[in-house]
C-alpha positions as CSV (number, residue, x, y, z in Angstrom):
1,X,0.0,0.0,0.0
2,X,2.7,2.2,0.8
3,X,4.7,1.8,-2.3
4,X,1.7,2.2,-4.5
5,X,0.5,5.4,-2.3
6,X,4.3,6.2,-3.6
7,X,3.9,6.2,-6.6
8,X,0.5,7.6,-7.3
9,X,2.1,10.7,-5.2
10,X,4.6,10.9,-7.4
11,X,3.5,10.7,-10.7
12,X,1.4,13.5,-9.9
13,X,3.9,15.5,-8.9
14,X,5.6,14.6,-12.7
15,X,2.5,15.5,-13.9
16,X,2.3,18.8,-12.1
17,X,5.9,19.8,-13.3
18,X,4.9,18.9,-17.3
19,X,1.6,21.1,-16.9
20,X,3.3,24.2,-15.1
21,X,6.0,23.8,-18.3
22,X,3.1,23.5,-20.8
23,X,1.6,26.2,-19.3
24,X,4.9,28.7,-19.4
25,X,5.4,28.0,-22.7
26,X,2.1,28.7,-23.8
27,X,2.4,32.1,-21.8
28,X,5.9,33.1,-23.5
29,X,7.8,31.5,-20.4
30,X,10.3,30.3,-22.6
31,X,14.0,30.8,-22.1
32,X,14.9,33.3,-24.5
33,X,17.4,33.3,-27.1
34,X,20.8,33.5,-25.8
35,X,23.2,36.6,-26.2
36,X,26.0,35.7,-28.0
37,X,27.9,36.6,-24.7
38,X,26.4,33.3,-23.5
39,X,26.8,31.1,-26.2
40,X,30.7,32.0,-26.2
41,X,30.8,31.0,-22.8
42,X,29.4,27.8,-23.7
43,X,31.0,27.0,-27.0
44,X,34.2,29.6,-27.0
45,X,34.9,30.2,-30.7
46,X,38.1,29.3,-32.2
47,X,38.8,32.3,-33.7
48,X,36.3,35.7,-33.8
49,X,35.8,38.8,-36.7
50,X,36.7,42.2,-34.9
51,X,33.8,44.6,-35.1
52,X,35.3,48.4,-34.3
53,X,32.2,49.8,-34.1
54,X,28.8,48.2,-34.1
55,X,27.5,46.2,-30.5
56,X,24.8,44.4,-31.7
57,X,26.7,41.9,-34.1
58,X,29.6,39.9,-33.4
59,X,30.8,37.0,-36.4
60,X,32.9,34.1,-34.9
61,X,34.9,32.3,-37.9
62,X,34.3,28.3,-37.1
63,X,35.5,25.5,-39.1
64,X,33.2,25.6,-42.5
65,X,31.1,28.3,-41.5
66,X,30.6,31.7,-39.9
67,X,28.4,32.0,-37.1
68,X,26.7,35.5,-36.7
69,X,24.7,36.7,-33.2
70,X,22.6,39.6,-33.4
71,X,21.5,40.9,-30.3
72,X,18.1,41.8,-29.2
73,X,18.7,45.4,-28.7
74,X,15.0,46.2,-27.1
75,X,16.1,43.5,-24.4
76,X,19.8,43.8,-23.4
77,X,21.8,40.5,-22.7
78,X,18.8,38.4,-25.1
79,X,20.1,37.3,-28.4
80,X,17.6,38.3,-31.7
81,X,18.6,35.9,-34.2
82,X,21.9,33.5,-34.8
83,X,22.8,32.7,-38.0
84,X,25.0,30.0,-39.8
85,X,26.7,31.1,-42.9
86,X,28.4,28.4,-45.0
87,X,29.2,28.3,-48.1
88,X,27.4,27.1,-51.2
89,X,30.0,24.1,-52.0
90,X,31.2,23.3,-48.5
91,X,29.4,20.6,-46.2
92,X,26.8,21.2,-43.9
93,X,28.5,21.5,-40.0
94,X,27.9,19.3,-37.6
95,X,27.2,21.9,-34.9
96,X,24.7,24.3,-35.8
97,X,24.7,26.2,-32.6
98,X,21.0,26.6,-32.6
99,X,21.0,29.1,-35.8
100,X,19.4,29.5,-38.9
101,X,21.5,28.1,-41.6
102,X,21.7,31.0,-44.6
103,X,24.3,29.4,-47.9
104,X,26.1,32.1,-49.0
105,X,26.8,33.8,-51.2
106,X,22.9,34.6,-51.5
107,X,22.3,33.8,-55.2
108,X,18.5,35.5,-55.1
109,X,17.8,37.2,-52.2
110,X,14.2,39.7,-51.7
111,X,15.1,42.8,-49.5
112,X,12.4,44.8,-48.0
113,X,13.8,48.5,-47.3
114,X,15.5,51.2,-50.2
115,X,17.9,51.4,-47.9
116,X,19.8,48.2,-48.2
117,X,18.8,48.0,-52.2
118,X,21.0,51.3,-52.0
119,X,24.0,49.4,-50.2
120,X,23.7,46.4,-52.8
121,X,23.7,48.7,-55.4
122,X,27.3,50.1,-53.4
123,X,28.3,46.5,-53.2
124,X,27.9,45.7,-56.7
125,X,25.7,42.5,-55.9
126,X,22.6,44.0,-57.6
127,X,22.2,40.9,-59.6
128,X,21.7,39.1,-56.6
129,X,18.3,40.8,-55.7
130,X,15.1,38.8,-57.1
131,X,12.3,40.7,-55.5
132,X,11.6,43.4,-53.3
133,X,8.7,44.9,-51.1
134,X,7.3,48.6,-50.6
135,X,8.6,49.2,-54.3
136,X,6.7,52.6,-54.0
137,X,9.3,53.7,-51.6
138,X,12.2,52.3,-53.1
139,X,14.1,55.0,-55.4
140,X,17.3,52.8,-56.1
141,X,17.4,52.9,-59.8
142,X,18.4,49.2,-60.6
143,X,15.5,47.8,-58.9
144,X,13.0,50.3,-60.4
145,X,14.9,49.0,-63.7
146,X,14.6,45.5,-62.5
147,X,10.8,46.0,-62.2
148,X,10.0,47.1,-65.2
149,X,11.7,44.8,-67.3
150,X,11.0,41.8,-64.8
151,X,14.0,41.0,-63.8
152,X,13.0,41.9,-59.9
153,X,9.9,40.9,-58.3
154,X,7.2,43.0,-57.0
155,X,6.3,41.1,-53.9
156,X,3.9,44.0,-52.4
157,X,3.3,45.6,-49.4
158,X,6.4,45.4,-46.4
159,X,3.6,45.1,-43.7
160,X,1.5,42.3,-45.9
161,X,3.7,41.2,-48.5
162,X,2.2,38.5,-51.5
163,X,4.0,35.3,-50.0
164,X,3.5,33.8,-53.4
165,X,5.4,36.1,-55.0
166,X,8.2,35.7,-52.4
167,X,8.2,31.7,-53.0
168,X,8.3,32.4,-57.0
169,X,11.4,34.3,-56.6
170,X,13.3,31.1,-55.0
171,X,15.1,33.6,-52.5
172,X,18.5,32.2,-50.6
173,X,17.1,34.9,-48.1
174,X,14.6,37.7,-47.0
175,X,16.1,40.8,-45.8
176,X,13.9,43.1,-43.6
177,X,14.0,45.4,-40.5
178,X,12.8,44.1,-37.3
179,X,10.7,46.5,-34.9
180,X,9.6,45.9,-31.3
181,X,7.4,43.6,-30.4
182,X,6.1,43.4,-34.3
183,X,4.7,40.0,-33.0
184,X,6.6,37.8,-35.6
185,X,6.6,37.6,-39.3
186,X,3.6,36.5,-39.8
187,X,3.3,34.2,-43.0
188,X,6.7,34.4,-44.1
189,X,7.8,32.3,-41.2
190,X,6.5,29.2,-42.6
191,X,7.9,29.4,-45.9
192,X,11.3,28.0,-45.4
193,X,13.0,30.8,-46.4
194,X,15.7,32.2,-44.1
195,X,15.0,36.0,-42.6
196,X,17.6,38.3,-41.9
197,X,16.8,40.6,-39.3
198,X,18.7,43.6,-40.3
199,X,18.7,45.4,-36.5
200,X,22.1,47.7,-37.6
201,X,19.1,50.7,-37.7
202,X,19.4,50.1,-33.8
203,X,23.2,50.8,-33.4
204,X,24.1,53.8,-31.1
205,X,26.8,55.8,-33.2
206,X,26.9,56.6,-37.1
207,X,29.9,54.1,-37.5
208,X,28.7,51.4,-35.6
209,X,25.3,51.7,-38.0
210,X,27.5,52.0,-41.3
211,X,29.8,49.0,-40.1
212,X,27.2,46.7,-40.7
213,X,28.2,46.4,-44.2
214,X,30.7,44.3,-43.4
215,X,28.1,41.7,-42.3
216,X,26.0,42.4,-45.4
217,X,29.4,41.8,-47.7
218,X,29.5,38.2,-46.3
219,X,26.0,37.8,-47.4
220,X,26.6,38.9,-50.9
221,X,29.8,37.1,-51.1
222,X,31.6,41.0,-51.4
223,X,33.8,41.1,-48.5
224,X,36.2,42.7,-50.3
225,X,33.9,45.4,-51.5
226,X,32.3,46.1,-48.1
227,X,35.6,46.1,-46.5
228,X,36.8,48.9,-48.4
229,X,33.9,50.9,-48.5
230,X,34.0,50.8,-44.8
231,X,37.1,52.2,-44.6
232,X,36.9,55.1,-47.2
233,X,33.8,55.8,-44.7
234,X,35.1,55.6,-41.3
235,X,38.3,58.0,-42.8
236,X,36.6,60.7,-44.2
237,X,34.1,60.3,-41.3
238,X,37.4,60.4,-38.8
239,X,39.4,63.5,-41.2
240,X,35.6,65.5,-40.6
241,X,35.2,65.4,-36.9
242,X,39.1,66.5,-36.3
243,X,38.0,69.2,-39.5
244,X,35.4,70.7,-37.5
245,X,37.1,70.6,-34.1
246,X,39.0,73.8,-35.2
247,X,35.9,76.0,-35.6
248,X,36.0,79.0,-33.3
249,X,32.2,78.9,-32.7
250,X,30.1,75.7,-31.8
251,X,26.4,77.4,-33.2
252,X,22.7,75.4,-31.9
253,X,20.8,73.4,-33.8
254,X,17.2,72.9,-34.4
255,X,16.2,69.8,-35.6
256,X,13.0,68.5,-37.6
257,X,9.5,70.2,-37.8
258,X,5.9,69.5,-36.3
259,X,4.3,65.9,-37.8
260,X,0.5,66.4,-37.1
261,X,0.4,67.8,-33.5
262,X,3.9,66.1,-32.3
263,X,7.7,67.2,-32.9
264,X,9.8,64.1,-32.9
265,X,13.4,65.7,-32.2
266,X,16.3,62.9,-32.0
267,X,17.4,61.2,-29.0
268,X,20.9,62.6,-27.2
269,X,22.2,59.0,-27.8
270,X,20.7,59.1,-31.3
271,X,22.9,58.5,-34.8
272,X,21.6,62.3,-35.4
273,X,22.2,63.1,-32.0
274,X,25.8,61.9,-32.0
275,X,26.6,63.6,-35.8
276,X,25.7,67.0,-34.5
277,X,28.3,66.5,-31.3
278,X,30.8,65.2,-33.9
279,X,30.1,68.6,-36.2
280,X,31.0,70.6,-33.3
281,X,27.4,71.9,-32.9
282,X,25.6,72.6,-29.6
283,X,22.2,70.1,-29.9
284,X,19.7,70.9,-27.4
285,X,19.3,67.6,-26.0
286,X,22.5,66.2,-25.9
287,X,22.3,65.2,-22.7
288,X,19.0,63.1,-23.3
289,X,20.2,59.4,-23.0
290,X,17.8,57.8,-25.8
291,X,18.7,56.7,-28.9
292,X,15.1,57.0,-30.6
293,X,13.4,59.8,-30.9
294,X,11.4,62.0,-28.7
295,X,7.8,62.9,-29.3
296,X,7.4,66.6,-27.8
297,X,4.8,69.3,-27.5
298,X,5.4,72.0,-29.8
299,X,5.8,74.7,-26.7
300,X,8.0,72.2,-24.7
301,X,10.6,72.4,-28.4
302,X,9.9,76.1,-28.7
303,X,11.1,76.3,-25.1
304,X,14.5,74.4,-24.9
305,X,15.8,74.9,-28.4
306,X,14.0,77.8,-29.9
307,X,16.7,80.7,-29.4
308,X,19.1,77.6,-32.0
309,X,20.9,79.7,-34.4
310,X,20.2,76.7,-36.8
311,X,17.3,75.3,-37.5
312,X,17.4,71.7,-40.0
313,X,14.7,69.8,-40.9
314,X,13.8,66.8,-43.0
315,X,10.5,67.2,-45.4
316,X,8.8,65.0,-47.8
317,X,7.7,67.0,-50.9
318,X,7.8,66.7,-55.2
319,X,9.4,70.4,-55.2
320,X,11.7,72.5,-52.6
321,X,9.6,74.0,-49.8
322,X,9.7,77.7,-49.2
323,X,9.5,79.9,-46.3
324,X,5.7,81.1,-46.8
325,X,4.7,77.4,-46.9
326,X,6.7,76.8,-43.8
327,X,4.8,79.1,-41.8
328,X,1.1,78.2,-43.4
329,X,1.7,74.6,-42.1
330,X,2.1,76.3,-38.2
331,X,1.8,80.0,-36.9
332,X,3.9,79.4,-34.2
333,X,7.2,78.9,-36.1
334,X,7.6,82.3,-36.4
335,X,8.9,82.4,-33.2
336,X,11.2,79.9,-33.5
337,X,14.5,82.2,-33.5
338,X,16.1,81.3,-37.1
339,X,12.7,82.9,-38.5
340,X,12.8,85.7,-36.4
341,X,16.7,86.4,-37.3
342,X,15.7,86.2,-41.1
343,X,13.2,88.8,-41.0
344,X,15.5,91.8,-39.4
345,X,19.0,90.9,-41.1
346,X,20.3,92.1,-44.6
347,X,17.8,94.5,-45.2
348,X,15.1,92.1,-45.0
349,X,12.6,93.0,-42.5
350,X,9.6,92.3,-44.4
351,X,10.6,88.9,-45.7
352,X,8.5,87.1,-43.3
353,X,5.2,88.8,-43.8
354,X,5.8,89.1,-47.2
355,X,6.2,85.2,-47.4
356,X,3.4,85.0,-45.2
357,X,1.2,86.7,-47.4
358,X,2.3,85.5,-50.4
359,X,5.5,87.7,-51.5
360,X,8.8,86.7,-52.3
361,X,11.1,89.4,-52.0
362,X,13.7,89.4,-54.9
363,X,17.0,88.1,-54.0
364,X,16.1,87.0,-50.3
365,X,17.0,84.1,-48.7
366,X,17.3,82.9,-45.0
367,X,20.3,82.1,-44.3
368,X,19.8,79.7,-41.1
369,X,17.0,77.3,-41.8
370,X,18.0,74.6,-44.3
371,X,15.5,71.7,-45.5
372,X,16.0,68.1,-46.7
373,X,13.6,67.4,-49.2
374,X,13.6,63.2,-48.5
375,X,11.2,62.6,-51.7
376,X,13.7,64.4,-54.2
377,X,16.8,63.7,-52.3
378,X,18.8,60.1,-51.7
379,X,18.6,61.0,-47.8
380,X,17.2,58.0,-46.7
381,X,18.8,55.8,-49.1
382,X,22.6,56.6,-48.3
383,X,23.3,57.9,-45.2
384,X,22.4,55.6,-42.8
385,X,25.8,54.0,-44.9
386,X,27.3,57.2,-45.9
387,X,27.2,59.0,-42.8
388,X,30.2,61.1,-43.7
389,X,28.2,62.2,-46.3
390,X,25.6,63.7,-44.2
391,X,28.2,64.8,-41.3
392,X,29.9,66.9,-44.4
393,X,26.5,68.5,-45.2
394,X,26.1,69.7,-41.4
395,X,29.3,70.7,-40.9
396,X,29.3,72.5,-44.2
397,X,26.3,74.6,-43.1
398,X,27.0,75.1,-39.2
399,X,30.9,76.4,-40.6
400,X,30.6,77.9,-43.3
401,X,34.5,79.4,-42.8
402,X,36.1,75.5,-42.6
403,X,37.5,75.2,-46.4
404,X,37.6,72.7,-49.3
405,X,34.1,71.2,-48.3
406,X,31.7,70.5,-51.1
407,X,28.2,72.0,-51.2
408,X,25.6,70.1,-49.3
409,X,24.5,67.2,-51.0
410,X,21.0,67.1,-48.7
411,X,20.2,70.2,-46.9
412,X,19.7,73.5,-48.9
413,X,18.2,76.9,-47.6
414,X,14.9,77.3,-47.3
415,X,14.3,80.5,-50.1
């Protein structure tokens, strides 16, 4: 009696424990995806590729394969993704690590942002893009090309993409940006068809974001090419900050405009954030510690930053912006100081109430407020890779008096 009180005891016990885990799991109680801190303390790698830069990537080199851990970077210390890269002609590893085994070079790959067609375009691996997504957005000429001849797939909508499509194409690989809690991939998960979760958008510094490509290049099979373009980036990057260290003056920017009844202004840890303290430029909220952006009150902006003597912001339009349709979109921003400057220097004291009102006074222009027209412009496109191109434009603008540096290539005055 005993024994069999025994055991009926304990196999509900045993049957407890395997409810309580069915239970966790069905919750989200699962363990997590490891850091690739904690898989290296596991499984130390035999030999690892040096990123200078970026912290949410790290390659190790193992025998027959690369293994790649992305970090989750809205959960510090969780791992995102693992990849295994091997080669097209080499044997599958015995030890996968857990990851998701991408062959490489990708032969046919579908990439979902213009910002990474832009960077395959740099890598010269454009024939090794079958399909894309969000094709309205995506101004890179070869896949606008590829399109229209049908070289390059149309596979929809980013948020809703035709999955048929995507299969047709007979991707190596889906290239996409991953947001916070997005809630999966919907569809696409089930299609066999490795995604790359490309998080570099996440990076805390301009370099560490642009260093990426180096990860990319091993996806494309253009190491070579991605190496070198990193380089030519990180110098002139490196040659600009000591270049506009020797300004005298270190001038306040203004950054962005009102979107509906918000101003998002860029986090102090921000890429933005950091390219205005490496073009010796006082930012407002420097000492703000996100890297995202901040969604402010108009008064609260108009408060802190509005006495800038710059004032840069980003607009999507098909022709430039001028100053009269600046002020018609808000009242208010002829407080902001930039405007106010404008319309008592160089003989210009009616140029704001003209503009308001519809005049254009010959010859004026306001000298502190530049715009970024993002629909007519490659903005978006290059310098999340290129950001030596946009610190040039900012230091170009905010010191005028530092020599040799080309015209901007984004921001122009607002007329």
């Amino acid at each position: 009696m005993y024994f069999e009180s025994f055991v009926v005891k304990r196999t509900r016990q045993i049957l407890c424990i395997i409810s309580l885990l069915l239970v966790l799991t069905a919750c989200g109680g699962q363990r997590p995806p490891q850091s690739w801190a904690e898989r290296l303390q596991e499984t130390p790698a035999p030999d690892s590729l040096t990123f200078r830069y970026a912290r949410l990537i790290h390659v190790e080199q193992r025998e027959g394969c690369r293994v790649v851990y992305i970090d989750n970077p809205w959960k510090p210390g969780y791992g995102l993704h693992t990849y295994v890269l091997v080669p097209y002609d080499a044997p599958m590893p015995e030890d996968l690590l857990g990851g998701t085994v991408v062959r490489t070079p990708l032969r046919r790959s579908v990439v979902f942002t213009s910002v990474h067609c832009a960077l395959i375009d740099q890598l010269q691996a454009t024939a090794q893009v079958a399909g894309v997504a969000d094709l309205k957005y995506i101004k890179v000429p070869f896949v606008q090309e590829g399109v229209k001849s049908g070289r390059i797939a149309d596979c929809g909508d980013g948020m809703s993409p035709v999955v048929e499509k995507i299969i047709d194409t007979e991707a190596d690989a889906l290239l996409l940006s991953p947001f916070e809690n997005a809630g999966g991939y919907g569809r696409m998960e089930d299609i066999n068809i490795p995604i790359i979760e490309c998080a570099e958008y996440m990076e805390a510094s301009p370099l560490a974001r642009a260093e990426w490509m180096r990860f990319y290049g091993m996806l494309y099979g253009k190491e070579a090419e991605a190496e070198h373009l990193f380089i030519e980036v990180e110098t002139h990057y490196r040659v600009l900050i000591q270049q506009a260290a020797t300004a005298a003056d270190r001038p306040s920017v203004l950054v962005d405009k009102m979107a509906g009844s918000v101003w998002y202004v860029p986090g102090g840890r921000s890429t933005i954030g950091q390219m205005l303290s490496d073009a010796n430029a006082d930012y407002p909220w420097a000492d703000d510690t996100h890297s995202g952006s901040l969604q402010l009150a108009f008064e609260t902006v108009l408060e802190r930053a509005g006495e800038s003597d710059f004032w840069l912001f980003r607009y999507d339009s098909p022709a430039p912006i001028t100053l009269s349709q600046l002020l018609s979109e808000k009242d208010g921003y002829r407080m902001v100081g930039p405007v106010r400057s404008a319309s008592v220097s160089g003989g210009m004291a009616h140029s704001v109430s003209a503009s308001v009102s519809g005049g254009s006074p010959a010859g004026n222009s306001v000298s502190h407020i530049y715009g970024c027209n993002v629909t007519t412009s490659m903005f978006y496109e290059e310098t999340p890779f290129r950001p030596d191109l946009l610190l040039q434009d900012l230091i170009k603008i905010l010191h005028p008096d530092i020599p040799n540096l080309p015209e901007p290539r984004y921001y122009h005055k607002i007329e």
